[in-house]
C-alpha positions in Angstrom: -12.3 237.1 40.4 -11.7 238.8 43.6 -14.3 237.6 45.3 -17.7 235.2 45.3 -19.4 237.3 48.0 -23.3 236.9 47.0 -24.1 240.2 44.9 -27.9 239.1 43.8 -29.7 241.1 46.2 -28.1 244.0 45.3 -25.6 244.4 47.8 -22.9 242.5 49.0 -23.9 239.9 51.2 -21.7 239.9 54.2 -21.5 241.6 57.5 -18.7 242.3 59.5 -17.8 244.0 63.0 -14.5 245.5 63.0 -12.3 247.5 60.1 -13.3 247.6 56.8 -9.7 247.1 56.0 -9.4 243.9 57.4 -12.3 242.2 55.5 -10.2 240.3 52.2 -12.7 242.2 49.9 -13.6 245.2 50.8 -17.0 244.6 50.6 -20.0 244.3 53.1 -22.2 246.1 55.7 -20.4 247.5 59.2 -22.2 246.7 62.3 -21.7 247.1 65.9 -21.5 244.2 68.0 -24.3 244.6 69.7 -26.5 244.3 66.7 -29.7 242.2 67.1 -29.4 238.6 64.7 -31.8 239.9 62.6 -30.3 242.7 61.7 -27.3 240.7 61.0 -29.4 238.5 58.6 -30.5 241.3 56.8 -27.1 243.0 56.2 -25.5 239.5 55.8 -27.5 239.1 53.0 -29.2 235.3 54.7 -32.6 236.8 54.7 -33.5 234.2 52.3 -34.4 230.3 52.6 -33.7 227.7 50.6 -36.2 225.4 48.8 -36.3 221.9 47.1 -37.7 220.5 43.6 -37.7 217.3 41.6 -35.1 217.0 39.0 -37.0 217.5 35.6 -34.9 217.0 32.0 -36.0 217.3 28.6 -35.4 214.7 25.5 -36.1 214.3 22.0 -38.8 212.1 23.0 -42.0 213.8 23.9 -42.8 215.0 27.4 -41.1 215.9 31.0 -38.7 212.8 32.3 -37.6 213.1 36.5 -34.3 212.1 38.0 -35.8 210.2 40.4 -34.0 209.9 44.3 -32.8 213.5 43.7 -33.6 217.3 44.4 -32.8 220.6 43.5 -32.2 223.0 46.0 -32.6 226.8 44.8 -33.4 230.1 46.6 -36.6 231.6 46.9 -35.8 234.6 46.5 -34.5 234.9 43.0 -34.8 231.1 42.1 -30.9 230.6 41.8 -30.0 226.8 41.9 -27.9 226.2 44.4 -27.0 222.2 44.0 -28.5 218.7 43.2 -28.5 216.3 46.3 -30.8 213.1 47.5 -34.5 213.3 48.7 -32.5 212.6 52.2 -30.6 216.2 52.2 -31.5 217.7 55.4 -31.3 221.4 54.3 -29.9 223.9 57.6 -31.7 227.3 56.0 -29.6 230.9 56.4 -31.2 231.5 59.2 -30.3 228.7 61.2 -26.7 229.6 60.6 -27.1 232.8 62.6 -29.7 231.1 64.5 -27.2 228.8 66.6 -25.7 232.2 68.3 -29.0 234.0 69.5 -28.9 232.2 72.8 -25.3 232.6 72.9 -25.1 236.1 72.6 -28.2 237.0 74.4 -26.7 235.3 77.3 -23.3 233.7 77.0 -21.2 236.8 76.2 -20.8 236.1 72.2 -19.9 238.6 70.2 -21.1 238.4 66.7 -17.9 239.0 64.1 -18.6 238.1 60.4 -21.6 236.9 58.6 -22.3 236.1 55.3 -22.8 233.8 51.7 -20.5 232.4 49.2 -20.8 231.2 45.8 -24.4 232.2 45.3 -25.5 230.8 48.4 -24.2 227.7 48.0 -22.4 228.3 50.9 -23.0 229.9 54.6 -21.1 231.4 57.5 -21.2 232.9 60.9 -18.8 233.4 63.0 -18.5 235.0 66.6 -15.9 236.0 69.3 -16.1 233.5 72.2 -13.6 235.7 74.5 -11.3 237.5 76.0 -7.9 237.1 73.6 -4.6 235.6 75.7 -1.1 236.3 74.8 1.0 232.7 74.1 4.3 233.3 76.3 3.6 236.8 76.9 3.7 238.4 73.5 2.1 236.5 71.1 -1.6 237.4 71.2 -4.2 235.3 70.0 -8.5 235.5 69.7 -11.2 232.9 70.2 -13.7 232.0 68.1 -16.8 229.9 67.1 -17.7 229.0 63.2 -20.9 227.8 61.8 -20.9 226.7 57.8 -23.1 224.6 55.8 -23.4 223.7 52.4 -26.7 224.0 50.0 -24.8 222.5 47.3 -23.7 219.3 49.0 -20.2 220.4 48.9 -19.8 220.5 53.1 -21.6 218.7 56.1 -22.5 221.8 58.7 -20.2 222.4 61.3 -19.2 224.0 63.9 -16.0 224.6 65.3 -14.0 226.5 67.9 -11.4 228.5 66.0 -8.3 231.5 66.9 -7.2 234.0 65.0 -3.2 235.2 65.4 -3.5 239.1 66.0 -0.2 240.1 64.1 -1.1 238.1 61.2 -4.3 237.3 61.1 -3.8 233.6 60.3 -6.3 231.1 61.5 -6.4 227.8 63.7 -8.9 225.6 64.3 -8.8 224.6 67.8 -9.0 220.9 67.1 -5.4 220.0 68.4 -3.8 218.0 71.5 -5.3 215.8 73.6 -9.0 217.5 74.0 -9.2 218.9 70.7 -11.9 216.4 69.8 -14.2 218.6 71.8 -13.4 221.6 69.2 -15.3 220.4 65.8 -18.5 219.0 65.5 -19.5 217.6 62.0 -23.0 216.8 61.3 -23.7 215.3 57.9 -27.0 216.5 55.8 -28.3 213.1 55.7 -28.9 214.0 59.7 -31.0 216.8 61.2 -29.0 219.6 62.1 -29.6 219.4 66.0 -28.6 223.0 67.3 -28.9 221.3 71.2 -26.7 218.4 70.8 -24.3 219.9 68.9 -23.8 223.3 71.8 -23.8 220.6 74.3 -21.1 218.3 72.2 -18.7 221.4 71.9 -19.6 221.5 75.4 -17.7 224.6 77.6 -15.8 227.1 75.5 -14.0 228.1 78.3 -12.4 224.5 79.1 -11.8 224.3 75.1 -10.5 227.5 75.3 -8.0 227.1 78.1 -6.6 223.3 76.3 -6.1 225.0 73.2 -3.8 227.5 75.3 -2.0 225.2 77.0 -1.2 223.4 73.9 0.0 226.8 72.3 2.1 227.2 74.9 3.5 223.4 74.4 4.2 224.3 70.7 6.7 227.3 71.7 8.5 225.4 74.1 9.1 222.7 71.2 12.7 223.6 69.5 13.0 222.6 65.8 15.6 223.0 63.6 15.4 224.3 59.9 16.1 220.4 59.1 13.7 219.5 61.2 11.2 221.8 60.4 11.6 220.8 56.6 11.5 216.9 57.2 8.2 217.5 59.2 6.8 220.1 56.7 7.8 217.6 53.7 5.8 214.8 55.2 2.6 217.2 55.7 2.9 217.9 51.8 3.4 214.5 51.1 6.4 215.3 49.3 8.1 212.1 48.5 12.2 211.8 49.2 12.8 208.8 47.2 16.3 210.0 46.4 17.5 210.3 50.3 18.4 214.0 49.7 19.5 215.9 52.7 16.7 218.5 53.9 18.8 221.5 52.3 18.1 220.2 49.3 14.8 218.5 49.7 13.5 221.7 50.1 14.3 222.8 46.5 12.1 220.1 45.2 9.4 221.2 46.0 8.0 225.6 45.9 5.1 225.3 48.5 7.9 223.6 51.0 10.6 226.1 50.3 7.6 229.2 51.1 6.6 227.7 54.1 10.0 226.9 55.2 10.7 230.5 54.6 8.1 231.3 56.3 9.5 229.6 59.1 13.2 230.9 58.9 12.5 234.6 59.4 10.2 235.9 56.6 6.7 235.2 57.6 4.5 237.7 59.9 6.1 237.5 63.7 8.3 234.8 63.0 10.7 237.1 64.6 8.9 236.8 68.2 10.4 234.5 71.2 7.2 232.4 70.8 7.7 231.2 67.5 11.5 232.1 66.7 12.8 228.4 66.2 9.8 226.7 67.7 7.0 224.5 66.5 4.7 227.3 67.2 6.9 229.2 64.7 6.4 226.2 62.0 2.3 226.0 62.5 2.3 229.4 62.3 4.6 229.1 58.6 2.2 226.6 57.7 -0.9 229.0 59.1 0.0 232.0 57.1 0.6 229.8 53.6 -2.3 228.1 53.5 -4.4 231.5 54.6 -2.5 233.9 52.5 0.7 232.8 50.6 -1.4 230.5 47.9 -3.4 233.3 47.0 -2.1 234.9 43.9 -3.8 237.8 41.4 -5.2 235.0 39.2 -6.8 232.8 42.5 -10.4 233.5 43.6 -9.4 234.4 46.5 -12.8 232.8 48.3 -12.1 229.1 47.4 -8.8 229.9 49.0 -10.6 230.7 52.4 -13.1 228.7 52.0 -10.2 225.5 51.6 -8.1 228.0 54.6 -11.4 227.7 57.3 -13.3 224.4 56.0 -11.5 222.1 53.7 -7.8 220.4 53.3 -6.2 223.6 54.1 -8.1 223.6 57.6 -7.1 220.2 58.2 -3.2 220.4 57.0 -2.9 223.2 59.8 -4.5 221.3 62.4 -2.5 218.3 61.6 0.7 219.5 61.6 0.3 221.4 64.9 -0.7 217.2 66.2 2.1 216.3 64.7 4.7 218.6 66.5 2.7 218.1 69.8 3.8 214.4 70.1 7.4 215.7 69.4 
């Protein structure tokens, strides 16, 4: 499958600001980005709230029997179920997603990007253009962003993290690296209330996370790795084992994920070719960026796990990791 963009309401249920072109799928309604929040709920296809049962199951004995501790969460809309989970699941409803921006846009210069449901409504996003984009060392430009996701299948606490998209490829970086980057992600689990105030003021100015995550950029280019290097530190991140001592030339035909990103690194991925990342350590996040973003998608991957794994699970963590990694180089 392409895609697991919601289609129960009849349309597809994400909105985006920008290029239809750009958007993995094709699918979804165009808005401006001035568009009020609830027209973005509405065209997003989160005008919809969740709601919770008991857990009923039938036997050969006579009668209803309950799972007892545990809910269901479905939709109220068209009663989809959505996930099992414990009487204690604090459920963060569509609406809250979009919910967290409307003082942010109203007020704080936000920009409203892409909105919209995965899997049936098992999952949720939002995401919004903090600012004005910066060129790394000149050339290599680069956007801010803040993403809100939850989970009403219990797959995903809700968070909210600063993130940056590389203009000439598109790939995506959370900005949870260097020294502040704890500042950058904020993970509240559903067995706490999802508390939209503490959680702004824990992310706390995205202009000071903002101009860290900069400055660390920077850092990155000025970092000079050779191929060797760069495949002894990419090995490590893909906990590739080297039990045999080989040399990195041919530890990287162990393993096909190591020899793409290297690749990647040596001159084929998207501006691999600029000063910024020619060579550098921005160059290898960047090779690791664009494989875990685009280069494991294949005809027969849906490509929304992919992304989803790319902006919220492993994938989002390998990139940030890695980019740590070099930093204490």
């Amino acid at each position: 499958m392409a895609h697991e963009i919601d289609l129960s309401t009849g349309k597809a249920a994400m909105a985006f600001v920008g290029s239809r072109k750009e958007i993995w799928h094709g699918l979804g309604q165009e808005l401006t980005d001035d568009a009020d929040l609830d027209v973005w709920r509405v065209e997003a296809g989160m005008d919809w709230e969740a709601l919770s049962s008991p857990v009923a199951y039938m036997t050969n004995n006579p009668g209803r029997h309950y799972y007892t501790g545990k809910r269901v969460l479905f939709r109220a809309d068209n009663d989809y179920p959505l996930g099992i989970v414990s009487e204690r699941y604090n459920i963060v409803q569509p609406k809250e997603v979009l919910e967290f921006f409307r003082d942010l846009t109203e007020s704080a210069g936000f920009k409203m990007d892409t909105a919209g449901v995965l899997f049936g409504g098992k999952k949720l996003w939002a995401l919004a253009k903090v600012g004005e984009s910066v060129k790394i060392g000149g050339v290599d430009e680069i956007k801010p962003y803040l993403l809100v996701g939850t989970s009403l299948d219990g797959s995903m606490s809700t968070v909210a993290h600063f993130t940056s998209t590389r203009v000439v490829c598109n790939n995506t970086l959370r900005m949870a690296i260097g020294g502040k980057g704890q500042n950058a992600k904020i993970r509240t689990p559903h067995s706490q209330f999802f508390n939209v105030d503490s959680v702004k003021s824990k992310l706390g100015l995205a202009s000071d996370v903002w101009e860290n995550f900069v400055n660390e950029c920077e850092s990155l280019t000025k970092i000079k790795l050779s191929r060797d290097e760069a495949i002894t530190i990419a090995a490590k991140h893909l906990n590739i084992p080297n039990d045999e001592d080989l040399l990195p030339k041919e530890l990287v035909l162990t393993s096909k994920p190591l020899n793409n990103i290297i690749e990647l690194f040596s001159g084929k991925g998207i501006g691999s070719d600029l000063k910024t990342a020619d060579g550098t350590g921005w160059g290898l996040v960047n090779a690791f960026t664009q494989w875990a973003d685009y280069d494991v998608i294949n005809l027969r991957t849906d490509k929304s796990r992919a992304i989803d794994r790319a902006q919220f699970g492993d994938r989002a963590t390998l990139k940030t990791d890695v980019a740590n990694a070099i930093l204490e180089l």
